[in-house]
Structure formats: C-alpha cells, structure tokens
N, C-alpha and C positions, 0 to 999 in steps of 0.2 A: 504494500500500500504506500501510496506517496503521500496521503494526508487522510486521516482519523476514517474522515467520511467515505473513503473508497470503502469499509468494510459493505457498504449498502449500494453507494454509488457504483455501481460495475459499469462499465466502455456502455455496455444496452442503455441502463439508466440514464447515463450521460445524456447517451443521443435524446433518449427519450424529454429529455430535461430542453434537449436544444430544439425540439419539435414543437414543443409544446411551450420555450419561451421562460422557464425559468432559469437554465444554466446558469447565463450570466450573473445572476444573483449568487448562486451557490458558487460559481465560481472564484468570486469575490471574497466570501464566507472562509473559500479553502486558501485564501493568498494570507488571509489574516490568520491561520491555523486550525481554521476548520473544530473542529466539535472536540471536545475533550476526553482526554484518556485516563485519568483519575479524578477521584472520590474528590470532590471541594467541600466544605464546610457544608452549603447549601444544600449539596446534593445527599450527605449523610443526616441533614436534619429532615428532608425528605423523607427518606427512606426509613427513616427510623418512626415514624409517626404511622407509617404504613402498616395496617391490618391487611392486607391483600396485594397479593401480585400474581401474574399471569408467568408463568416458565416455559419458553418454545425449542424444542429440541428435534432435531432428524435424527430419520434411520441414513445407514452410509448410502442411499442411492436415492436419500433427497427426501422422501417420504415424511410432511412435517405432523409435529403433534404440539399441542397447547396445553399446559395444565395448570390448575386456578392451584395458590397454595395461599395460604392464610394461618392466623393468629392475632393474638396480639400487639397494640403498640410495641415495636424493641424484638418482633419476634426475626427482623432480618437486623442483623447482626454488623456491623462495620470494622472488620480485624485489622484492615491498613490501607493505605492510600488504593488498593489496586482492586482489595479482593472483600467478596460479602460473604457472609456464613450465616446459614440457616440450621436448626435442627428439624431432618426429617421423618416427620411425624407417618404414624401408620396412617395406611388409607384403603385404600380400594384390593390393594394385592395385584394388580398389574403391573406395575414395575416397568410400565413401558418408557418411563424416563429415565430410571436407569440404565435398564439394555441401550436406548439410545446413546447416552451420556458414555457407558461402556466402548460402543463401536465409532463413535461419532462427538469430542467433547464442544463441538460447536452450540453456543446455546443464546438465549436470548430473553430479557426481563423487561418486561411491560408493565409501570406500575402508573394509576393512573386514582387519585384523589378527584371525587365527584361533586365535594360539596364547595373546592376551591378551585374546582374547573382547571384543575392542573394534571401534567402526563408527562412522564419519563421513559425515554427508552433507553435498554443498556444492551451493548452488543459483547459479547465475551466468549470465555470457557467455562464449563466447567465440570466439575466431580461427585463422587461419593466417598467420602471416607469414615472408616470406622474408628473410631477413636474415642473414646470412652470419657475422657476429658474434657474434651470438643465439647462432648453432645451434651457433656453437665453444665457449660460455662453459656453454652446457646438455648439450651433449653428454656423458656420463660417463665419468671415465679409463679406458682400455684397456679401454670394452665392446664386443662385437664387433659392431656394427650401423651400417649406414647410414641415416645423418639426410636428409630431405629437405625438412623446414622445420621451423617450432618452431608448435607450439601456445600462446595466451595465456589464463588463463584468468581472467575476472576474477570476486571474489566477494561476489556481493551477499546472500548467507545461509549459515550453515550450523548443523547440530544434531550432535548425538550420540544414538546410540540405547543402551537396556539389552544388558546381556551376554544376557539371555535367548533361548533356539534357537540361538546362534549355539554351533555344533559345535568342538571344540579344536581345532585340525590345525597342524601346524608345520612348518616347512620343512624338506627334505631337507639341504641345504648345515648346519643347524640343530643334525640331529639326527647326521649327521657328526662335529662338529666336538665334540658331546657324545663320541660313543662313540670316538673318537680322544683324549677329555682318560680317558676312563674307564680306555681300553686301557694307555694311557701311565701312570695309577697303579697302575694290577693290576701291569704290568711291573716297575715301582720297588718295591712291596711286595713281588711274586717274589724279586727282587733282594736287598732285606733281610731275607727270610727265609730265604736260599739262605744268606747271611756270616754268621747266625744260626748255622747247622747245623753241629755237630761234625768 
C-alpha cells in the first residue's frame, strides 16, 4: 500500500472514484496522509463507550461473513497504540469466525453509535488466542457470560464516516435511566408544590 486508504481503495475503486467524480477529493485526502493507522485518544474513547460492534471476516476464496459481538461499556478493550482485545464470549457454537480468522486473519470492525449518529470503520488482522490471563484482564466486571478465548485485533486502518442515513436510536438501559431522572423530578416538584399548598 502507498497510503492507509489503499487497504479499500484498490486500482477498481480508484477508477470507480474517477467515474463517478470523487477521486480528486480522496486524492487530496491521500497527499495529506490519508486515514490513520493507530489508536488516537479519540478513537479509544470511542471505542471504549461501545456496547456493540459488527466483526467481518473471509473464508480464503473471498466468501465474507459478519458477526454482531456485544457487551458492555469497556467490553472492547485498548492494549496499545495498534491492537484491541476483546474476551470471546460463548455463543452460537459455529465458530465460523474462527475457522475464518484461522485460514484467512484479514478482518474488519464496524462500530457505529446511533444515538450520536457516529461510525467507525477499522481495517486490520486479527486472532484467537488462548490465554488465560488475557481473558481474566478482558473479561468485564460482573457481566454475565462465558469467555472462551480472547480475540486480538490489530489495526492497520481506520476512517470515520458522515452522520448522514444513519437513523437516531438509543439504548433502552439509556432511555431508562432518562425517565427514572424525569420521574424523580416531577416527584420532588409534586412534593414542593404539595408544602406550597395552604
């Protein structure tokens, strides 16, 4: 790659970029150094806020698969400038990310915050490893799931996209925790309005 954004940008895309009128933009984009290859501040406070991300991995002849992984705030992990660590929890028993990740460690992390109409993409590698330390140090305080190894992920790209399409939506626990501070005022206004009263 000659800059960040070739991992996506292939010679095709290019053209297709020059067809359609945006190249010169992105080309510009890549003269300034194109999209970043470590973790900033910004992007680990992102991530770390993150109950959900999307994990895209191939078989070796391209065959792609998507799979939703979740937890907790803190449950994707920031070990150093390059690389994320998750603990992975049991699920389904198909293991088709790992066989993939096995023949193929090309992989891909889509994480996208709905209620601040915010989206990160991250292009990388990555792994399974077993390690017993790992998975205690990544595991999240009293969530209720079993770990069976940790995922590594390292990252050799990533971008940001516009808020645009992306629909508001906000967490339940979220919106809870609003109408619980709401209730608790109206009650307290009741209450001063009630010692108010003759």
């Amino acid at each position: 790659m000659d800059v960040p954004s070739d991992i996506a940008f292939t010679p095709t895309v290019k053209a297709m970029q020059a067809r359609f009128g945006s190249r010169d933009a992105y080309a510009r984009m890549e003269e300034k150094g194109g999209w970043r290859t470590e973790i900033t501040e910004d992007l680990a406070a992102f991530i770390a806020e993150q109950r959900s991300v999307f994990l895209a991995t191939a078989t070796t002849d391209g065959q792609p698969y998507i799979q939703h992984r979740g937890g907790p705030p803190g449950f994707l992990a920031i070990l150093d400038e390059r690389t994320i660590g998750m603990a992975d929890f049991s699920g389904n028993r198909q293991y088709i990310t790992l066989g993939n990740l096995a023949d193929n460690p090309k992989a891909y992390l889509f994480l996208i915050d709905y209620a601040n109409r915010r989206r990160v993409k991250i292009w990388g590698e990555a792994r399974f490893v077993e390690d017993d330390a790992l998975e205690t140090q990544l595991m999240p305080d009293g969530y209720k799931a079993k770990a069976e190894r940790v995922l590594l992920f390292t990252v050799k790209t990533w971008d940001t996209n516009c808020p645009q399409h992306i629909p508001q939506r906000f967490e339940a626990a979220d919106i809870a925790a609003a109408l619980a501070e709401r209730d608790e005022r109206i009650a307290m206004l009741e209450a001063e309005i009630a010692a108010l009263k003759p």
